[in-house]
C-alpha positions in Angstrom: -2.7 -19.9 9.7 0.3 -19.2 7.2 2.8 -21.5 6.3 5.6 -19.5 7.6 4.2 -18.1 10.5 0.2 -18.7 11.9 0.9 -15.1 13.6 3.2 -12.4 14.2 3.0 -10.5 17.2 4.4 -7.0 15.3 7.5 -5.0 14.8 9.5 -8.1 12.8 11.1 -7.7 9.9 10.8 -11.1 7.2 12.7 -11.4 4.2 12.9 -13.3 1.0 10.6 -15.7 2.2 9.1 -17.8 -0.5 6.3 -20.4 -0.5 6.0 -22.4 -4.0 2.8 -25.0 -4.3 1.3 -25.5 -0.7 -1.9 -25.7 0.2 -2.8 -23.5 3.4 -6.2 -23.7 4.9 -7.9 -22.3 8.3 -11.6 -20.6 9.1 -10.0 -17.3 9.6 -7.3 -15.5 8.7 -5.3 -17.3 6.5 -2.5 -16.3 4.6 0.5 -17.8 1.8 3.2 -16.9 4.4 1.5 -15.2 7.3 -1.9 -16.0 8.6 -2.2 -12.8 10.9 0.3 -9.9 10.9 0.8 -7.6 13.9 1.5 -3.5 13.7 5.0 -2.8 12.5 5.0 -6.0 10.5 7.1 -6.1 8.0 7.7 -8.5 4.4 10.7 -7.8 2.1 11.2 -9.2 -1.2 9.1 -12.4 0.0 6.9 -14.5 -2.6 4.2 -17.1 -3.1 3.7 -18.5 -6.2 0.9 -21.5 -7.2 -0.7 -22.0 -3.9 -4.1 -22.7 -2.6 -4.9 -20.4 0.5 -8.2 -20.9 1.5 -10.5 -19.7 4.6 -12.9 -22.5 5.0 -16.2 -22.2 7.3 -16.9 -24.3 10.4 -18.5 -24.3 13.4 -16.0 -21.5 14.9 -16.9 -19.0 11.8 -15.7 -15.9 11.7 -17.4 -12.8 10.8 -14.3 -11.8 8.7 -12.5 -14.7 7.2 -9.7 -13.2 5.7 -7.3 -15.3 3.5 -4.8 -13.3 1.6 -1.9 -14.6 -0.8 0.8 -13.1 1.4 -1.0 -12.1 4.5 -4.4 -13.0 5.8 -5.1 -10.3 8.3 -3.0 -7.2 9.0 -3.6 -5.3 11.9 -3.3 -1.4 12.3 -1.0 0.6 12.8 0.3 -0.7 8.9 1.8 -3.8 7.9 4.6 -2.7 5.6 5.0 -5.0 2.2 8.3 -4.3 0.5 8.4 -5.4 -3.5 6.2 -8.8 -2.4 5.1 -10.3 -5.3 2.5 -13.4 -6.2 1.1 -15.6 -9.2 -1.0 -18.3 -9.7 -2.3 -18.6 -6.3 -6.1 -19.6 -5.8 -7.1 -17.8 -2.6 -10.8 -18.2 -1.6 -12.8 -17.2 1.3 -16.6 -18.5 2.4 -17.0 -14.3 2.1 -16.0 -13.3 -0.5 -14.8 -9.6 0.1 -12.3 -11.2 3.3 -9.9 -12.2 0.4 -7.0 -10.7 -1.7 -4.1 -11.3 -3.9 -1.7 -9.9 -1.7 -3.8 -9.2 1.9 -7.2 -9.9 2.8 -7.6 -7.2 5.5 -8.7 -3.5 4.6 -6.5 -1.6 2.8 -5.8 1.3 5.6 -4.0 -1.9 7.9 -1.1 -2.2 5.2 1.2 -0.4 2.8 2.9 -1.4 -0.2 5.8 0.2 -0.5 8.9 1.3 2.2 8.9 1.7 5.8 11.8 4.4 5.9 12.5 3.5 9.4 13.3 0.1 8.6 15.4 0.9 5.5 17.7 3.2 7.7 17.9 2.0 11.1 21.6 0.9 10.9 22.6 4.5 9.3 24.4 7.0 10.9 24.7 9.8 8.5 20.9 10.8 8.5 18.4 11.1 11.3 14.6 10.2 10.6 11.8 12.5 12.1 7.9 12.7 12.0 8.4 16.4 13.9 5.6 18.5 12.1 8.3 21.2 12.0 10.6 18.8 9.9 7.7 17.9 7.5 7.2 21.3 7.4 10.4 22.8 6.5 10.9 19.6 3.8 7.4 20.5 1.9 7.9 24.0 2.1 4.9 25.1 4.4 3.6 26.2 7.6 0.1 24.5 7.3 -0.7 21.8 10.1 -2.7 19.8 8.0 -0.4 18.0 5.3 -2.6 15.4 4.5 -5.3 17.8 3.6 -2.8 19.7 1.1 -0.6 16.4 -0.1 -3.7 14.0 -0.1 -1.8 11.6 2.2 -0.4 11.6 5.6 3.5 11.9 5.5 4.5 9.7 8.0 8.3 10.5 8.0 11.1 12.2 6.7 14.8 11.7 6.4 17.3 14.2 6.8 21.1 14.9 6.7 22.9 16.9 8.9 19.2 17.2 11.2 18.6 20.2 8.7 18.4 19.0 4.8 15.2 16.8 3.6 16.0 14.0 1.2 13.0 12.1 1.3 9.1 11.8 2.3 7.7 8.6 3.0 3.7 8.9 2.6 1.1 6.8 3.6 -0.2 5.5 -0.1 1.5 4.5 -3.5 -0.6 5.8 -5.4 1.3 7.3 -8.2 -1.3 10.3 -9.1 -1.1 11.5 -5.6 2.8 11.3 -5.2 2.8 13.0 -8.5 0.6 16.2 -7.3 2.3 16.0 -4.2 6.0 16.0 -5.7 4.8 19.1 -7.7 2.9 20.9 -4.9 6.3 20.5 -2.9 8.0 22.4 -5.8 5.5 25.2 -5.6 5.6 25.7 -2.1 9.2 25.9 -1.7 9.7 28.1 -5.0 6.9 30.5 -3.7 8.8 30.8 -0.2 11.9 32.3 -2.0 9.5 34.3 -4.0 7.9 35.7 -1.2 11.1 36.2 0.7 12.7 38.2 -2.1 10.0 40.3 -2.2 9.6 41.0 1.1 13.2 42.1 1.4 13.4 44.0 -1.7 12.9 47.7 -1.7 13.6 48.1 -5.7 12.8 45.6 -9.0 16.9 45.9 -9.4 17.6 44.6 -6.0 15.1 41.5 -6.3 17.3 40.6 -9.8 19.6 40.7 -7.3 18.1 38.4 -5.0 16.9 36.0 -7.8 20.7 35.7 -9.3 21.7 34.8 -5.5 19.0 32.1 -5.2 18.7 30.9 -8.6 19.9 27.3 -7.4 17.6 26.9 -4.5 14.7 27.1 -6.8 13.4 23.4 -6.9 12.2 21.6 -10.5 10.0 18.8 -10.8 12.6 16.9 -12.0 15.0 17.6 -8.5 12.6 14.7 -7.1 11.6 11.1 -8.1 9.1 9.1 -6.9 9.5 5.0 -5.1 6.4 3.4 -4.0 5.5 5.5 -1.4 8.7 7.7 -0.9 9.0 11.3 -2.6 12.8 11.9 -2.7 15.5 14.5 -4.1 18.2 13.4 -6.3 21.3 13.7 -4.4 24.3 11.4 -4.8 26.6 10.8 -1.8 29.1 12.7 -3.2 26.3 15.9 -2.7 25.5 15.0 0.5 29.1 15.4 1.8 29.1 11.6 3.7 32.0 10.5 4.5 32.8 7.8 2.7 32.2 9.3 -0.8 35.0 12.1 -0.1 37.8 9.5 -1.2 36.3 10.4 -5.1 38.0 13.8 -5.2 36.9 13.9 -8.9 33.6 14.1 -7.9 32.4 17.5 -7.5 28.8 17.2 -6.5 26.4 20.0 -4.9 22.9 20.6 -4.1 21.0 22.8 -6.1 18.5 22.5 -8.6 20.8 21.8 -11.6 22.1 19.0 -13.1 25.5 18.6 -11.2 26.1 14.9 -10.9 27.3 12.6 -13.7 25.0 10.2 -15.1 26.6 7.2 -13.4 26.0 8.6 -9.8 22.5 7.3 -8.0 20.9 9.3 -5.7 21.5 8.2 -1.9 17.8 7.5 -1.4 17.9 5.0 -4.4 20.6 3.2 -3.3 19.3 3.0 0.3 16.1 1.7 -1.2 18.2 -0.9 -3.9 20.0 -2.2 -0.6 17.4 -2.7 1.3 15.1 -5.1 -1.0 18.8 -6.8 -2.1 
Protein backbone atom coordinates (compact mmCIF):
# COMPACT_ATOMS: atom_id res chain seq x y z
CA UNK A 1 0.00 0.00 0.00
CA UNK A 2 1.65 3.46 -1.02
CA UNK A 3 0.04 6.20 -2.27
CA UNK A 4 1.91 6.39 -5.48
CA UNK A 5 2.33 2.92 -6.12
CA UNK A 6 0.92 -0.27 -3.79
CA UNK A 7 3.97 -2.15 -5.55
CA UNK A 8 6.59 -2.04 -7.98
CA UNK A 9 7.67 -4.99 -9.75
CA UNK A 10 11.67 -3.65 -9.96
CA UNK A 11 14.00 -2.03 -12.32
CA UNK A 12 11.80 1.51 -12.51
CA UNK A 13 13.16 4.54 -12.08
CA UNK A 14 10.58 7.36 -9.96
CA UNK A 15 11.34 10.83 -9.64
CA UNK A 16 10.44 13.88 -7.77
CA UNK A 17 7.55 12.33 -6.51
CA UNK A 18 6.07 14.13 -3.52
CA UNK A 19 3.33 13.17 -1.07
CA UNK A 20 2.28 16.21 1.34
CA UNK A 21 -0.53 15.25 4.33
CA UNK A 22 -2.10 11.84 3.43
CA UNK A 23 -2.89 9.31 5.40
CA UNK A 24 -1.74 5.72 4.11
CA UNK A 25 -2.78 2.63 5.93
CA UNK A 26 -2.54 -1.34 5.08
CA UNK A 27 -1.52 -4.59 7.48
CA UNK A 28 1.67 -4.95 5.67
CA UNK A 29 3.98 -3.22 3.96
CA UNK A 30 3.08 0.18 3.74
CA UNK A 31 4.80 2.95 2.63
CA UNK A 32 4.48 7.31 1.97
CA UNK A 33 4.93 6.67 -1.79
CA UNK A 34 5.63 2.97 -2.30
CA UNK A 35 4.16 0.20 -0.34
CA UNK A 36 6.56 -2.62 -1.70
CA UNK A 37 9.56 -1.95 -3.93
CA UNK A 38 10.99 -4.60 -6.21
CA UNK A 39 15.15 -5.12 -6.97
CA UNK A 40 16.52 -2.40 -9.07
CA UNK A 41 13.97 0.00 -7.67
CA UNK A 42 14.78 3.21 -7.88
CA UNK A 43 13.47 6.92 -5.99
CA UNK A 44 15.17 10.26 -7.08
CA UNK A 45 14.74 13.43 -5.44
CA UNK A 46 11.12 12.18 -4.25
CA UNK A 47 9.59 13.44 -0.74
CA UNK A 48 6.89 12.91 1.90
CA UNK A 49 6.30 15.41 4.29
CA UNK A 50 3.41 15.38 7.27
CA UNK A 51 1.84 12.12 6.66
CA UNK A 52 0.44 9.28 8.70
CA UNK A 53 1.80 5.81 7.26
CA UNK A 54 0.60 3.21 9.35
CA UNK A 55 0.64 -0.79 9.18
CA UNK A 56 -2.32 -1.71 11.10
CA UNK A 57 -3.09 -5.53 12.38
CA UNK A 58 -5.94 -7.67 11.23
CA UNK A 59 -6.97 -10.92 10.74
CA UNK A 60 -4.39 -11.34 7.57
CA UNK A 61 -1.31 -10.27 10.00
CA UNK A 62 1.81 -10.27 8.87
CA UNK A 63 4.85 -11.51 10.52
CA UNK A 64 6.74 -8.39 9.29
CA UNK A 65 4.57 -5.40 8.89
CA UNK A 66 6.70 -2.99 7.42
CA UNK A 67 5.54 0.68 7.06
CA UNK A 68 8.22 3.02 6.00
CA UNK A 69 8.03 6.90 5.16
CA UNK A 70 9.16 6.40 1.66
CA UNK A 71 9.04 2.73 1.08
CA UNK A 72 7.43 0.06 3.17
CA UNK A 73 9.26 -3.04 2.06
CA UNK A 74 12.32 -3.26 -0.34
CA UNK A 75 13.28 -6.29 -1.67
CA UNK A 76 16.91 -7.55 -2.43
CA UNK A 77 18.94 -7.15 -4.74
CA UNK A 78 18.91 -3.05 -3.37
CA UNK A 79 16.44 -0.51 -3.75
CA UNK A 80 18.39 2.53 -4.64
CA UNK A 81 17.19 6.07 -2.80
CA UNK A 82 18.60 9.06 -4.41
CA UNK A 83 18.67 12.48 -2.06
CA UNK A 84 14.88 11.28 -0.75
CA UNK A 85 14.13 13.24 2.03
CA UNK A 86 11.09 13.26 4.82
CA UNK A 87 9.61 15.36 7.94
CA UNK A 88 6.93 15.26 10.08
CA UNK A 89 5.61 12.00 9.13
CA UNK A 90 4.05 9.67 11.89
CA UNK A 91 4.84 6.11 10.70
CA UNK A 92 3.75 3.32 13.05
CA UNK A 93 3.75 -0.37 12.86
CA UNK A 94 1.78 -3.06 15.31
CA UNK A 95 5.77 -4.26 15.56
CA UNK A 96 7.53 -1.94 16.19
CA UNK A 97 11.02 -2.84 14.63
CA UNK A 98 8.94 -3.31 10.85
CA UNK A 99 9.06 0.64 10.74
CA UNK A 100 11.43 3.48 9.56
CA UNK A 101 11.72 7.04 8.52
CA UNK A 102 12.70 6.36 5.27
CA UNK A 103 12.19 2.22 4.71
CA UNK A 104 10.92 -0.23 6.94
CA UNK A 105 12.78 -3.28 5.49
CA UNK A 106 16.42 -4.37 6.60
CA UNK A 107 18.94 -2.16 5.76
CA UNK A 108 21.04 -4.68 3.33
CA UNK A 109 17.55 -4.49 0.72
CA UNK A 110 18.31 -0.61 0.09
CA UNK A 111 20.97 2.05 -0.44
CA UNK A 112 21.04 5.57 0.08
CA UNK A 113 22.92 7.06 -2.27
CA UNK A 114 23.62 6.55 -6.34
CA UNK A 115 23.08 3.71 -8.58
CA UNK A 116 25.89 4.64 -11.11
CA UNK A 117 24.20 2.58 -13.76
CA UNK A 118 21.21 4.62 -13.63
CA UNK A 119 23.11 8.04 -13.50
CA UNK A 120 24.93 7.06 -16.81
CA UNK A 121 22.91 4.93 -18.87
CA UNK A 122 22.31 7.63 -21.68
CA UNK A 123 26.31 8.39 -21.75
CA UNK A 124 28.51 7.46 -24.34
CA UNK A 125 31.85 8.74 -23.36
CA UNK A 126 32.36 6.18 -20.38
CA UNK A 127 31.66 2.53 -20.12
CA UNK A 128 30.48 1.01 -16.59
CA UNK A 129 32.00 -2.32 -15.41
CA UNK A 130 31.72 -4.68 -12.29
CA UNK A 131 34.91 -6.87 -14.03
CA UNK A 132 37.00 -7.73 -10.89
CA UNK A 133 39.93 -6.82 -13.24
CA UNK A 134 38.50 -3.23 -13.60
CA UNK A 135 37.91 -2.86 -9.76
CA UNK A 136 41.19 -4.02 -9.57
CA UNK A 137 43.24 -1.88 -11.66
CA UNK A 138 40.91 1.38 -10.23
CA UNK A 139 41.92 0.48 -6.37
CA UNK A 140 45.28 -0.39 -7.13
CA UNK A 141 45.37 -4.19 -6.20
CA UNK A 142 45.37 -7.66 -7.12
CA UNK A 143 43.45 -9.07 -4.04
CA UNK A 144 40.00 -10.92 -4.93
CA UNK A 145 38.45 -9.87 -1.90
CA UNK A 146 37.69 -5.99 -1.95
CA UNK A 147 35.18 -6.01 0.41
CA UNK A 148 37.46 -7.53 2.90
CA UNK A 149 40.24 -4.73 2.34
CA UNK A 150 37.64 -1.60 1.51
CA UNK A 151 34.92 -2.75 4.17
CA UNK A 152 32.29 -2.73 1.42
CA UNK A 153 31.51 -4.42 -1.74
CA UNK A 154 32.29 -2.11 -4.80
CA UNK A 155 29.61 -2.80 -6.99
CA UNK A 156 30.78 -0.85 -10.01
CA UNK A 157 33.07 1.39 -11.59
CA UNK A 158 33.06 3.96 -14.32
CA UNK A 159 35.68 4.38 -16.83
CA UNK A 160 36.82 6.54 -19.82
CA UNK A 161 38.28 5.36 -22.65
CA UNK A 162 37.56 1.39 -21.14
CA UNK A 163 41.02 2.05 -19.34
CA UNK A 164 40.92 5.18 -16.77
CA UNK A 165 38.76 4.79 -13.37
CA UNK A 166 36.88 7.89 -12.40
CA UNK A 167 34.64 6.56 -9.88
CA UNK A 168 33.64 3.63 -7.38
CA UNK A 169 30.23 3.16 -6.46
CA UNK A 170 30.21 1.02 -2.96
CA UNK A 171 27.63 -0.65 -1.38
CA UNK A 172 27.17 1.72 1.94
CA UNK A 173 27.34 5.58 2.67
CA UNK A 174 28.88 5.41 5.43
CA UNK A 175 31.27 8.25 5.44
CA UNK A 176 34.10 6.52 7.82
CA UNK A 177 34.34 3.71 5.51
CA UNK A 178 34.45 5.74 2.23
CA UNK A 179 37.01 7.77 4.03
CA UNK A 180 39.46 4.63 4.89
CA UNK A 181 38.61 3.32 1.67
CA UNK A 182 39.43 6.66 -0.42
CA UNK A 183 42.84 6.59 1.51
CA UNK A 184 43.62 2.80 1.22
CA UNK A 185 43.02 3.43 -2.68
CA UNK A 186 45.80 6.13 -2.44
CA UNK A 187 48.22 3.67 -0.74
CA UNK A 188 47.76 0.94 -2.93
CA UNK A 189 48.23 2.72 -6.12
CA UNK A 190 51.30 4.85 -4.66
CA UNK A 191 52.88 1.64 -3.34
CA UNK A 192 52.46 0.00 -6.97
CA UNK A 193 54.75 2.77 -8.52
CA UNK A 194 56.90 2.30 -5.54
CA UNK A 195 57.36 -1.17 -5.99
CA UNK A 196 57.69 -0.80 -9.78
CA UNK A 197 60.51 1.65 -9.59
CA UNK A 198 62.21 -0.46 -7.44
CA UNK A 199 61.94 -3.45 -9.17
CA UNK A 200 63.31 -1.87 -12.30
CA UNK A 201 66.01 0.13 -10.76
CA UNK A 202 69.46 -1.24 -10.67
CA UNK A 203 71.06 2.14 -8.83
CA UNK A 204 69.41 4.81 -6.03
CA UNK A 205 70.32 7.47 -9.15
CA UNK A 206 68.22 5.67 -11.61
CA UNK A 207 65.05 5.30 -9.19
CA UNK A 208 65.37 9.52 -8.76
CA UNK A 209 65.09 8.99 -12.12
CA UNK A 210 62.07 6.98 -12.17
CA UNK A 211 60.38 9.02 -9.35
CA UNK A 212 60.94 12.52 -11.43
CA UNK A 213 59.17 10.51 -14.46
CA UNK A 214 56.20 9.45 -12.23
CA UNK A 215 55.97 12.13 -9.92
CA UNK A 216 52.32 13.00 -11.32
CA UNK A 217 50.93 9.56 -11.17
CA UNK A 218 51.33 9.50 -7.50
CA UNK A 219 47.67 9.88 -6.11
CA UNK A 220 46.80 12.40 -2.85
CA UNK A 221 43.98 12.09 -0.79
CA UNK A 222 42.74 15.07 -1.94
CA UNK A 223 42.72 13.62 -6.01
CA UNK A 224 39.32 11.97 -4.79
CA UNK A 225 36.09 13.15 -3.16
CA UNK A 226 33.50 11.33 -1.70
CA UNK A 227 29.16 11.37 -2.79
CA UNK A 228 27.05 9.19 -0.81
CA UNK A 229 28.25 6.07 -1.83
CA UNK A 230 30.59 7.00 -4.82
CA UNK A 231 34.47 7.46 -4.34
CA UNK A 232 35.47 9.57 -7.39
CA UNK A 233 38.66 11.52 -8.82
CA UNK A 234 38.52 15.04 -9.67
CA UNK A 235 38.68 15.39 -13.27
CA UNK A 236 36.86 18.08 -15.19
CA UNK A 237 35.78 17.35 -18.81
CA UNK A 238 38.28 19.37 -20.09
CA UNK A 239 40.81 16.40 -18.40
CA UNK A 240 39.03 13.77 -19.63
CA UNK A 241 39.50 14.80 -23.36
CA UNK A 242 35.39 14.44 -24.11
CA UNK A 243 34.45 15.88 -26.87
CA UNK A 244 32.37 18.50 -26.26
CA UNK A 245 34.66 20.33 -23.81
CA UNK A 246 37.49 20.70 -26.66
CA UNK A 247 35.62 23.85 -27.99
CA UNK A 248 37.37 25.72 -24.60
CA UNK A 249 40.85 25.77 -26.16
CA UNK A 250 41.80 27.92 -23.09
CA UNK A 251 41.41 25.20 -21.02
CA UNK A 252 44.38 23.14 -20.55
CA UNK A 253 43.46 20.43 -18.25
CA UNK A 254 45.36 16.98 -17.47
CA UNK A 255 45.34 14.13 -15.19
CA UNK A 256 47.78 13.98 -12.66
CA UNK A 257 47.90 14.41 -9.09
CA UNK A 258 48.31 18.21 -9.11
CA UNK A 259 46.11 20.93 -9.10
CA UNK A 260 45.65 21.64 -12.92
CA UNK A 261 42.12 22.79 -13.25
CA UNK A 262 40.76 26.26 -12.37
CA UNK A 263 38.62 26.64 -9.52
CA UNK A 264 35.41 27.19 -11.63
CA UNK A 265 35.79 23.67 -13.44
CA UNK A 266 33.60 20.59 -11.63
CA UNK A 267 34.76 17.34 -11.85
CA UNK A 268 32.71 15.21 -14.48
CA UNK A 269 31.51 12.80 -11.80
CA UNK A 270 29.98 15.82 -9.85
CA UNK A 271 28.23 17.09 -12.56
CA UNK A 272 26.97 13.66 -13.70
CA UNK A 273 25.76 13.24 -10.15
CA UNK A 274 24.17 17.22 -10.00
CA UNK A 275 22.30 16.16 -13.30
CA UNK A 276 21.01 13.31 -12.33
CA UNK A 277 19.08 14.40 -8.94
CA UNK A 278 18.17 17.92 -11.17
Amino acid sequence: MGAFAGSVAGNTTIKKCNVTEGSIQGNADVGGLVGSAGAGTILIKCSATGNTISAVESDASQSTPYAGGIVGNATVPKATLTHCTVSSNTVASYNDSCKGDLVASPAENWLDGYDLADVFKDNTDVTLSSDIADLQAATGTLEENLEDMFGSKITSCVLVGETVPIALQFDTNDQAILEKAKNKIVANINQTLDNFIKEHSTTPEEAEKFKELFATSYKKEESYSIDENIIYVNYCGHALGFSNYKEDASKDCYIDNLPNCPSDHIPYIKEMLENYVN
